[in-house]
C-alpha positions as a printed Julia matrix, in Angstrom:
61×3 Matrix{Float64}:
 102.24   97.77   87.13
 105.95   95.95   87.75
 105.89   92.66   89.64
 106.72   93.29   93.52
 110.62   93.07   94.06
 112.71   94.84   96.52
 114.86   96.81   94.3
 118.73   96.44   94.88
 119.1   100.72   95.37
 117.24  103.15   96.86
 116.5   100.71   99.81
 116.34  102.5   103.36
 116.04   98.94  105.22
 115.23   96.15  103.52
 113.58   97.63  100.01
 109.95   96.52  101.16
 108.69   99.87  101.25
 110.27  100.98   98.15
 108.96   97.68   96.53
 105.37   98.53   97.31
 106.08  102.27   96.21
 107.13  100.87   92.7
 104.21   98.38   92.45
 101.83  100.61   93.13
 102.97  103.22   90.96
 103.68  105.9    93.97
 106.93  107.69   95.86
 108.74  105.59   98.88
 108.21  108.02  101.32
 104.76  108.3   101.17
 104.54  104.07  101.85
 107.51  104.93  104.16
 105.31  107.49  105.78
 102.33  105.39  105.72
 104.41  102.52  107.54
 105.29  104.19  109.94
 102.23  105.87  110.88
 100.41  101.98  110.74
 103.1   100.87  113.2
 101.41  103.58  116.03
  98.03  101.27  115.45
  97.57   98.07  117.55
  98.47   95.1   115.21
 100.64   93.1   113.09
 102.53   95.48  111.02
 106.24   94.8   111.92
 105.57   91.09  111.54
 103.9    92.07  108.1
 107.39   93.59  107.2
 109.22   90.96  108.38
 107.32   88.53  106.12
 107.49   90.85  103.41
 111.24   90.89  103.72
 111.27   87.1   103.37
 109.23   86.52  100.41
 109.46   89.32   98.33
 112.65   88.38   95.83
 115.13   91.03   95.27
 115.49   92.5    91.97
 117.66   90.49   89.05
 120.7    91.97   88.67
């Protein structure tokens, strides 16, 4: 398993979906897909994001 960065391509917003899809060894649109699909369920999940955004570093260059 990598360590969770965003990665500096293949980013659709911010790279936290594609950063998840690399750490967890599957494709960005099925996390993309799955994100999106959470966000119809009462909760936290664009705050979750948002966080995500904040703390996860972006790749080295």
């Amino acid at each position: 398993m990598s360590t969770l960065t965003r990665p500096r391509h293949g980013a659709m917003i911010a790279g936290v979906c594609a950063g998840l899809a690399r750490r967890f060894n599957t494709t960005p649109t099925t996390v993309r897909v799955l994100a999106v699909v959470s966000c119809l369920l009462p909760g936290p999940q664009v705050l979750a994001y948002l966080i995500l955004w904040v703390i996860m570093p972006r790749d080295a260059v």
